[in-house]
N, CA, C and O of each residue as an XYZ file, in Angstrom:
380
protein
N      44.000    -40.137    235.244
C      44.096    -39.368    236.473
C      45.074    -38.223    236.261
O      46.017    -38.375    235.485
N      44.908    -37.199    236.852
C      45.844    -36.023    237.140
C      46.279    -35.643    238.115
O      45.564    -35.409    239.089
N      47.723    -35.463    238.109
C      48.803    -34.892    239.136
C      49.414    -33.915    239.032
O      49.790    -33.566    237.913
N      49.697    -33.194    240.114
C      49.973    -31.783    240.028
C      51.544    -31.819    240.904
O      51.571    -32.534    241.906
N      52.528    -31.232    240.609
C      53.882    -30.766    240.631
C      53.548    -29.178    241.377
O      53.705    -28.254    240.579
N      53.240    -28.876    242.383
C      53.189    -27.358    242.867
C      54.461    -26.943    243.719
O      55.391    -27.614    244.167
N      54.236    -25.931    243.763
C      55.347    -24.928    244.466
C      54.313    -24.393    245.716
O      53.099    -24.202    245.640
N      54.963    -24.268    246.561
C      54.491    -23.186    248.241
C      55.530    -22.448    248.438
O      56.720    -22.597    248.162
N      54.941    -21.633    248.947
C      55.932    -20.738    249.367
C      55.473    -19.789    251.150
O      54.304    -19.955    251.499
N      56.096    -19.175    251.817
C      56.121    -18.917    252.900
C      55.468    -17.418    252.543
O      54.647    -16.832    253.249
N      56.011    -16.948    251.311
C      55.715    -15.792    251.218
C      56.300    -14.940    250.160
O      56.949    -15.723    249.466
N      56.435    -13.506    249.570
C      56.723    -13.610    248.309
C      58.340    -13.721    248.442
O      58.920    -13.200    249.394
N      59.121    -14.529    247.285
C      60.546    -14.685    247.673
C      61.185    -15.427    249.112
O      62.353    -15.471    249.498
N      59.736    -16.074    249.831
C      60.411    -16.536    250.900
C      61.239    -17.947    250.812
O      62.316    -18.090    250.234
N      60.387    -19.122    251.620
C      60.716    -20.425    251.688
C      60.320    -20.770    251.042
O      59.120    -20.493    251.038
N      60.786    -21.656    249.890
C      59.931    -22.491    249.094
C      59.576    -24.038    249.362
O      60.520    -24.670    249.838
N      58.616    -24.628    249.188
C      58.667    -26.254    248.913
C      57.794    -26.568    247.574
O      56.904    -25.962    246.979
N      58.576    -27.988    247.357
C      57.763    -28.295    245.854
C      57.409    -29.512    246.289
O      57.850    -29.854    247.387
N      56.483    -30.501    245.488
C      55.765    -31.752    246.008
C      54.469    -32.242    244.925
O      53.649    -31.747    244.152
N      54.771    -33.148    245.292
C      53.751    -34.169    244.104
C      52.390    -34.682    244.632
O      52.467    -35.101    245.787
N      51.195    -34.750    244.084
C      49.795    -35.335    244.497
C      49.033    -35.309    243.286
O      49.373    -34.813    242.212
N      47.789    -35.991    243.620
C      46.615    -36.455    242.982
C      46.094    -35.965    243.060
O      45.307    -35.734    242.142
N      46.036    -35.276    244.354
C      44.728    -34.111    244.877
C      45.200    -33.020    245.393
O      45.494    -33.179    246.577
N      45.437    -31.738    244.903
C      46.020    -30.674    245.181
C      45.378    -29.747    246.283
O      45.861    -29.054    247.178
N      43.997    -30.031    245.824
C      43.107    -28.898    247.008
C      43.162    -30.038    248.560
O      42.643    -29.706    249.626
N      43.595    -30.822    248.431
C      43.714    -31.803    249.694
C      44.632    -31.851    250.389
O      44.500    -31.840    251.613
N      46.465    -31.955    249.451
C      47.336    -31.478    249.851
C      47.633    -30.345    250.370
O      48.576    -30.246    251.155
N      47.018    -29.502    250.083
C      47.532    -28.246    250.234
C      46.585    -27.979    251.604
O      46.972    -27.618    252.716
N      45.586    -28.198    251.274
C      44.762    -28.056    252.724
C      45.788    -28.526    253.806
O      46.379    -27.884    254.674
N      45.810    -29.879    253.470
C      46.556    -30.322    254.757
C      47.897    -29.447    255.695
O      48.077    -29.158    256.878
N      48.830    -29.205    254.093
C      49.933    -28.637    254.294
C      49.416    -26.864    255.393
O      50.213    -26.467    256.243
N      47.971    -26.023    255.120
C      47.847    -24.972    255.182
C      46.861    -25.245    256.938
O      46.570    -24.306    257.679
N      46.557    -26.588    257.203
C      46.079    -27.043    258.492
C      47.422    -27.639    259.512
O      47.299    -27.859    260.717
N      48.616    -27.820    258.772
C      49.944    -28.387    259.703
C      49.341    -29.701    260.143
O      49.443    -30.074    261.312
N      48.578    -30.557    259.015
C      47.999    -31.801    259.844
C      49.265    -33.107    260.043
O      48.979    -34.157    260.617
N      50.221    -32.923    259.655
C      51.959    -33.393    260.019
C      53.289    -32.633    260.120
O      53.784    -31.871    259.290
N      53.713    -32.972    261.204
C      54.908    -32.157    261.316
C      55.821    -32.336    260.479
O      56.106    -33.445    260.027
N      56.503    -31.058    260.111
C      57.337    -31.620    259.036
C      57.982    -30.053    258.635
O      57.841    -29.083    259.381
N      58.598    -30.012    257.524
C      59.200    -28.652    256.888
C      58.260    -27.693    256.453
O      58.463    -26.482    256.536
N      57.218    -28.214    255.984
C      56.066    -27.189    256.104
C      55.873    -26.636    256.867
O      55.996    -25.412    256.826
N      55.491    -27.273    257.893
C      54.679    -26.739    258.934
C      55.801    -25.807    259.753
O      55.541    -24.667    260.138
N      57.274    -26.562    259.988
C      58.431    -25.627    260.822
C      58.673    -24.382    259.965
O      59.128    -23.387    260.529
N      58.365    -24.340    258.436
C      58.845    -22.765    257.779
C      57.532    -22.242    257.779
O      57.499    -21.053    257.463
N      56.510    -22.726    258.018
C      54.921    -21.781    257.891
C      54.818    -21.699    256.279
O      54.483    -20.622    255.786
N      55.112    -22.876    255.390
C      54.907    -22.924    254.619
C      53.523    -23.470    253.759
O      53.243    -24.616    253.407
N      52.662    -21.999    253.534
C      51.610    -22.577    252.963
C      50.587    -21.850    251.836
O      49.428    -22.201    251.614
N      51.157    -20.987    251.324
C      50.872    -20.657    249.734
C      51.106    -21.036    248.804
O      52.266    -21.109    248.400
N      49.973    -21.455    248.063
C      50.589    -22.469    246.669
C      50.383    -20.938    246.025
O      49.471    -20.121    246.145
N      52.063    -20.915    245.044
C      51.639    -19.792    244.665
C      52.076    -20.378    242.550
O      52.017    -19.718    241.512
N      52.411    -21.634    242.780
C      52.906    -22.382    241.403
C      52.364    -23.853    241.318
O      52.625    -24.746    242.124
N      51.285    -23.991    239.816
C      51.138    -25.822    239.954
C      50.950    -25.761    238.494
O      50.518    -24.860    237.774
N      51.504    -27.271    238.169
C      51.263    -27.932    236.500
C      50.410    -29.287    236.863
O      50.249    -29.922    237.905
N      49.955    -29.426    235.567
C      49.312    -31.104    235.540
C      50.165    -31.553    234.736
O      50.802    -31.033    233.820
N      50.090    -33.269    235.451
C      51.069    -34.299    234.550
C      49.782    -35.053    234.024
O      48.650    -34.878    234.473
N      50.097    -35.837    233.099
C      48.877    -36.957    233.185
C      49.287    -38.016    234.208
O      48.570    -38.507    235.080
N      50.562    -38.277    233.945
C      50.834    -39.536    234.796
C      51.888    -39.637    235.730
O      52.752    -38.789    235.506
N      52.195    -40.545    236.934
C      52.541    -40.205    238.062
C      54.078    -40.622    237.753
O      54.885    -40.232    238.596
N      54.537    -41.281    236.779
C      55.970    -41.100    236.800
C      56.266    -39.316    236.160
O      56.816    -38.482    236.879
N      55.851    -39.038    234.920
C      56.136    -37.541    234.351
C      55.778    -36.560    235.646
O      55.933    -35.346    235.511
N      55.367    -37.028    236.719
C      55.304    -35.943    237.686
C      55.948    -36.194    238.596
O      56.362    -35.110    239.007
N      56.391    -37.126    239.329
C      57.554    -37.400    240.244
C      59.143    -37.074    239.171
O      60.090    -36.720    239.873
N      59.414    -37.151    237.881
C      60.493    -36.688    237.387
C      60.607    -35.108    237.427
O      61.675    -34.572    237.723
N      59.339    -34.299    237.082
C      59.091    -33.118    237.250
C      59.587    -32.733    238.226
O      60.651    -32.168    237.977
N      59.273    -32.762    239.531
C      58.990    -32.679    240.511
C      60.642    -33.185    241.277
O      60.933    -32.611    242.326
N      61.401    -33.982    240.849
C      62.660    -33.764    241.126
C      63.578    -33.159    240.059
O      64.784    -33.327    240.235
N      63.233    -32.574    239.130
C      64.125    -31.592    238.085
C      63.398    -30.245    238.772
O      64.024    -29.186    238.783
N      62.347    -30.311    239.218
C      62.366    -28.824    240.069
C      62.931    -28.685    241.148
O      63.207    -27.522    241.443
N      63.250    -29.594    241.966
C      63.651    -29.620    243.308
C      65.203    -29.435    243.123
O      65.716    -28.839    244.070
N      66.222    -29.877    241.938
C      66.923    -29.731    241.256
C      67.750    -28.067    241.031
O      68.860    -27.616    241.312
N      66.897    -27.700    240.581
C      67.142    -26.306    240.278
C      67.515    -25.473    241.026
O      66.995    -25.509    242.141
N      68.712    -24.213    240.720
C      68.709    -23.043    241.453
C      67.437    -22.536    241.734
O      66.386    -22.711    241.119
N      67.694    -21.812    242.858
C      66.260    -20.705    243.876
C      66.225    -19.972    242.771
O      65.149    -19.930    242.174
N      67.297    -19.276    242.270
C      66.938    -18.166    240.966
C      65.637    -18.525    239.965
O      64.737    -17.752    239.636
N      65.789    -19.759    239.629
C      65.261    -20.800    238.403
C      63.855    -21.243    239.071
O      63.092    -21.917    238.379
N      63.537    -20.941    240.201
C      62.388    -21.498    240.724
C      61.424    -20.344    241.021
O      60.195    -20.411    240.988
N      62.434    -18.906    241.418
C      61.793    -18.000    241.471
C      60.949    -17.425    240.024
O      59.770    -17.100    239.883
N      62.174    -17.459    238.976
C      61.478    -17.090    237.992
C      60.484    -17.787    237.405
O      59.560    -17.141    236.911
N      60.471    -18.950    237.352
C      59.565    -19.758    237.188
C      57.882    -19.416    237.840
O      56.810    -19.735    237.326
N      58.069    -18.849    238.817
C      56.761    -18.591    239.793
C      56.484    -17.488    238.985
O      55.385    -17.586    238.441
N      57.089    -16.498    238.727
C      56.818    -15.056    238.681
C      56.558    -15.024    237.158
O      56.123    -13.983    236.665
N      56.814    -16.178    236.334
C      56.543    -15.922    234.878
C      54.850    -16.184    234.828
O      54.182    -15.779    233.877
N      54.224    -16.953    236.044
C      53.044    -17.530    235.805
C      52.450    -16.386    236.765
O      51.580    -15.553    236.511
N      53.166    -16.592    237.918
C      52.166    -15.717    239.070
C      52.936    -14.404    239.675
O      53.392    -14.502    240.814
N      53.059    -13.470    239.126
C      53.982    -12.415    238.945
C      53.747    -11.533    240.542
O      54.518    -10.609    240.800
N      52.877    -11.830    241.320
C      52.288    -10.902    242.491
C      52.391    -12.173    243.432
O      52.003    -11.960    244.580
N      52.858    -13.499    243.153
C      52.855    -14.589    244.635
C      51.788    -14.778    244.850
O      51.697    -15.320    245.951
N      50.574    -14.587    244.260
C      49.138    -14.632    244.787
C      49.000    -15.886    245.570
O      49.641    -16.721    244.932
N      48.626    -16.300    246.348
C      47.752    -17.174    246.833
C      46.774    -18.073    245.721
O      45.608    -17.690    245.623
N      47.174    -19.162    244.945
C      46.431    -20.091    243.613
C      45.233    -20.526    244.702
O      44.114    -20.140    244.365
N      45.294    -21.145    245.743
C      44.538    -21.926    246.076
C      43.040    -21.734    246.470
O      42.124    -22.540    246.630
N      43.129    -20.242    246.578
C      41.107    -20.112    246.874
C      40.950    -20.120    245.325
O      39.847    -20.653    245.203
N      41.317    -19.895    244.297
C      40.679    -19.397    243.028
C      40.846    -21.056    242.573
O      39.840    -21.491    242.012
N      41.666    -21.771    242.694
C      41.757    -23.346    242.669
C      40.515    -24.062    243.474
O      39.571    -24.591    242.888
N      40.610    -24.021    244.442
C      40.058    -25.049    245.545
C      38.617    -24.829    245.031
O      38.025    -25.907    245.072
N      37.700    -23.667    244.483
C      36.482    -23.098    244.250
C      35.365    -23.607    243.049
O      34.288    -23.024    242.921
């Protein structure tokens, strides 16, 4: 099975959140429908604009708190080395 470690963001340089799943085009749906209240939904957080695959669900919950870990600097660059414009991953993903 595969798990994905993604980044959202509010917007370019805005709010970020990071988070772990199985199913990314599901999560993210949810997160981009506000189907639970929560920090998502209160920052309008819903561009995946950063994701990796783990194979397995411990290497991605460790991921996934060494990113959460990190300076904003370290998270920004991180986005911008892969997705340099903040694009929106998820229609070219979800498709």
């Amino acid at each position: 099975m595969t798990y994905y470690v993604y980044i959202l963001a509010s917007q370019k340089h805005g709010t970020l959140y990071i988070g772990v799943t199985n199913d990314l085009v599901r999560r993210v749906y949810e997160h981009r429908e506000h189907v639970a209240d929560g920090f998502t939904k209160k920052h309008r957080v819903t561009k995946l604009v950063y994701f990796e695959e783990c194979s397995d669900i411990e290497g991605a919950i460790v991921r996934e708190k060494r990113l959460k870990s990190w300076k904003r600097d370290w998270k920004i660059e991180l986005t911008e080395n892969l997705n340099p414009e903040w694009a929106d991953l998820f229609d070219g993903f979800a498709a």
